[in-house]
C-alpha positions in Angstrom: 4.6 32.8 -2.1 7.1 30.4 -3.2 10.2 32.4 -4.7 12.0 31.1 -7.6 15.1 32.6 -6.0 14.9 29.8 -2.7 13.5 27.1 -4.6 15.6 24.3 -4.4 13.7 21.8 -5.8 12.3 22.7 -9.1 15.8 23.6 -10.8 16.4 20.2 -10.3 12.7 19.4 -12.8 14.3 22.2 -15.5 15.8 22.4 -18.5 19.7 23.0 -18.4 19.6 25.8 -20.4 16.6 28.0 -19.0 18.2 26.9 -15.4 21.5 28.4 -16.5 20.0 31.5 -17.7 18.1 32.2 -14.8 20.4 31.8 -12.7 23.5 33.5 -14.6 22.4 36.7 -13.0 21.8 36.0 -9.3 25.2 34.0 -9.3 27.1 36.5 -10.9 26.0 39.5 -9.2 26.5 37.4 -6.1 30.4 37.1 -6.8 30.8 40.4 -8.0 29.8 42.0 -5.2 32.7 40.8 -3.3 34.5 43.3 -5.2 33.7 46.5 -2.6 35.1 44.3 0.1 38.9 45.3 -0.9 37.8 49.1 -0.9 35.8 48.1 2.7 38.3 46.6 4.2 40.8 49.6 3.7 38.4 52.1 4.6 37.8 50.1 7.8 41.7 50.0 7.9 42.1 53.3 8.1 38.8 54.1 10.4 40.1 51.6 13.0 44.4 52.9 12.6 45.5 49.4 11.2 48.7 49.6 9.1 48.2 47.8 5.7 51.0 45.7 5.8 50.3 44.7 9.7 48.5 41.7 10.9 45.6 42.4 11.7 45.0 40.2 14.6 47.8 41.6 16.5 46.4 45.0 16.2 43.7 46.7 19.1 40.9 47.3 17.0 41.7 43.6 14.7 39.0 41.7 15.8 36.5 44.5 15.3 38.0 45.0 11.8 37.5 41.2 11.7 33.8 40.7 12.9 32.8 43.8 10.4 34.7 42.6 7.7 32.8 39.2 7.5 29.4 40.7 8.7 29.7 42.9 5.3 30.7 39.9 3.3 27.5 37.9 4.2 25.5 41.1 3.2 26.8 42.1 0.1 26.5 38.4 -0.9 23.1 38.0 -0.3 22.0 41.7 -1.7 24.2 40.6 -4.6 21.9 37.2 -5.3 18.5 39.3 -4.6 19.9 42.2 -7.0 20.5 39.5 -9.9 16.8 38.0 -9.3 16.1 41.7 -9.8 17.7 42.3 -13.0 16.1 39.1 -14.2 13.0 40.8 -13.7 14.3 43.5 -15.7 15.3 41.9 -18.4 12.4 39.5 -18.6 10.6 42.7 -19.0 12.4 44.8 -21.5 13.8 42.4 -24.0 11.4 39.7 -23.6 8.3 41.9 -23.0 7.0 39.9 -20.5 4.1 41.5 -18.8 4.4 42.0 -14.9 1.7 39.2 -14.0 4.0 37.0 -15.2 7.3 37.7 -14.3 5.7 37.9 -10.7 4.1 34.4 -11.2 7.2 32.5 -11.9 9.9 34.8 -9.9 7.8 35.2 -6.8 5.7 31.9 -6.9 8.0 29.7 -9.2 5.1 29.1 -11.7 7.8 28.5 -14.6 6.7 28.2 -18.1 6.1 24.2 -19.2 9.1 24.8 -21.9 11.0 24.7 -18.8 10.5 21.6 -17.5 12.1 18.9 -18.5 9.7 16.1 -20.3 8.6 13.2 -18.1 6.8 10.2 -19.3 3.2 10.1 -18.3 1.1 6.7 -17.0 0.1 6.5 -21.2 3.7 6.3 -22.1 3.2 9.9 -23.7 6.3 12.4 -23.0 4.5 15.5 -20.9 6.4 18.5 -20.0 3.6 21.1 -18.6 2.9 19.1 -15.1 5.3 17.0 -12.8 5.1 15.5 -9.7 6.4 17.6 -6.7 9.4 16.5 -4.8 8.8 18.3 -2.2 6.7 16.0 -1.1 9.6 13.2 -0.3 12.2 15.9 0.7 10.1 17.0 3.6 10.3 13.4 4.8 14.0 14.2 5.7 12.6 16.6 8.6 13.8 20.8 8.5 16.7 20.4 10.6 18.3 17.4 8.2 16.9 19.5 5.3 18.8 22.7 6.5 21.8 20.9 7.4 22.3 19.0 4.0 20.9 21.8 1.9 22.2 24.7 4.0 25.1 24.0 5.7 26.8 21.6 3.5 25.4 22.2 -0.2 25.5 25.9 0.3 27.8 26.8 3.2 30.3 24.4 2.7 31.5 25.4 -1.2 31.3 29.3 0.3 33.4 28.2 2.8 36.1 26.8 0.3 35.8 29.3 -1.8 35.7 32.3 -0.1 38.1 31.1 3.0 40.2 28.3 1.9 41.5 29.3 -1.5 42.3 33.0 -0.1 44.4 31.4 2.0 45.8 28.7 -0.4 46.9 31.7 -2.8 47.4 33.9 0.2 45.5 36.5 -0.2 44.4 35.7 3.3 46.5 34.9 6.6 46.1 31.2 7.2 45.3 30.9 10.8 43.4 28.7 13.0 41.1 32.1 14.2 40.7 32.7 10.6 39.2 29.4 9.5 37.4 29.2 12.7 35.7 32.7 12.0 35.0 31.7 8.2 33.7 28.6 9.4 31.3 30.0 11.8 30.0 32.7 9.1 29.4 30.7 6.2 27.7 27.5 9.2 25.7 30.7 10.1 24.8 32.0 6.5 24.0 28.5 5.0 21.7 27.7 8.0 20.0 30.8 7.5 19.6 29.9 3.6 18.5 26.3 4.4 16.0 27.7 6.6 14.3 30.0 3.9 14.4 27.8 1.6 12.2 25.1 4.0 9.9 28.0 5.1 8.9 29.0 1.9 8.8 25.9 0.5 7.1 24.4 3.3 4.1 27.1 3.4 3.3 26.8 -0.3 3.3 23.4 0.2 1.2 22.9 2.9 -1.4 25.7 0.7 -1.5 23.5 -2.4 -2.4 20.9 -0.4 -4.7 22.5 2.2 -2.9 20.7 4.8 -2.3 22.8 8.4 1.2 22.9 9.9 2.0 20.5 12.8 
């Protein structure tokens, strides 16, 4: 199994405009469900007896309010990507009637369509769109811990980080202090090493089961 949803290398083969529309979903469900956070954190005000105009972190129960807070954040944005791979299956299936073979094939093992693929020019100079090489096979050249760094940590954990940390703070809509940043920084290091890590381990197995090679 090789899901479409931690794939990171066969966007990069696809058209622009099927990549946009699969991926529309998952992204926007993703942001949107930041939006309980603002209910969260004032039921967790209340729960825990912090005023809502106080600082947090000079209140007894602040860092617990804290640690929760961000623990939630990292949850509902990861249910919220899942949930719009989900609703892509649903709409693959009612308005494009789809049958479920398929939509499993490509969400669940990334067997897209060939109209997805960008064309490539074959050895006979003709332009072929149905098979091209895998890049997988170079990326894993880079070794899992460079590969979750660079695709974890920095291409996904980094613009969480700037987004959902720095501009707060920028427009403050979040206290800009040095245990702030440092707790953003360690929850978005932590979430994009987790996503670098799927994203090698599925990739990875399927992989090494095309090939019929045995891991090291």
């Amino acid at each position: 199994m090789n899901p479409l949803a931690l794939n990171v290398e066969l966007p990069q083969r696809m058209r622009t405009q099927p990549q946009i529309a699969i991926g529309l979903l998952p992204i926007g469900m993703m942001f949107l469900s930041f939006a309980p956070l603002f209910f969260l954190a004032l039921s967790l005000s209340s729960i825990h007896g912090i005023p809502e105009d106080a600082p947090v972190k000079d209140q007894a129960n602040g860092m617990l309010w804290i640690v929760l807070l961000l623990f939630a954040m990292v949850i509902l944005t990861i249910t919220g990507y899942l949930l719009g791979w989900v609703l892509n299956a649903i709409v693959l299936r009612v308005f494009f009637k789809w049958p479920q073979q398929k939509i499993s094939r490509v969400l669940l093992y990334s067997e897209v369509p060939p109209s997805w693929l960008k064309e490539t020019i074959t050895t006979t100079g003709a332009a072929s769109s149905s098979e091209t090489p895998s890049a997988w096979a170079v990326t894993r050249q880079m070794g899992k811990s460079s590969f979750i760094l660079k695709r974890g940590v920095l291409a996904f954990g980094a613009p969480m980080y700037l987004i959902m940390a720095v501009l707060p703070a920028v427009n403050g809509r979040a206290e800009a202090t040095a245990f702030y940043f440092l707790w953003q920084a360690c929850l978005w290091g932590a979430a994009g090493t987790l996503f670098g890590f799927m994203n090698w381990h599925f990739s990875e197995r399927s992989f090494l089961k095309e090939h019929g090679k045995k891991k090291p």
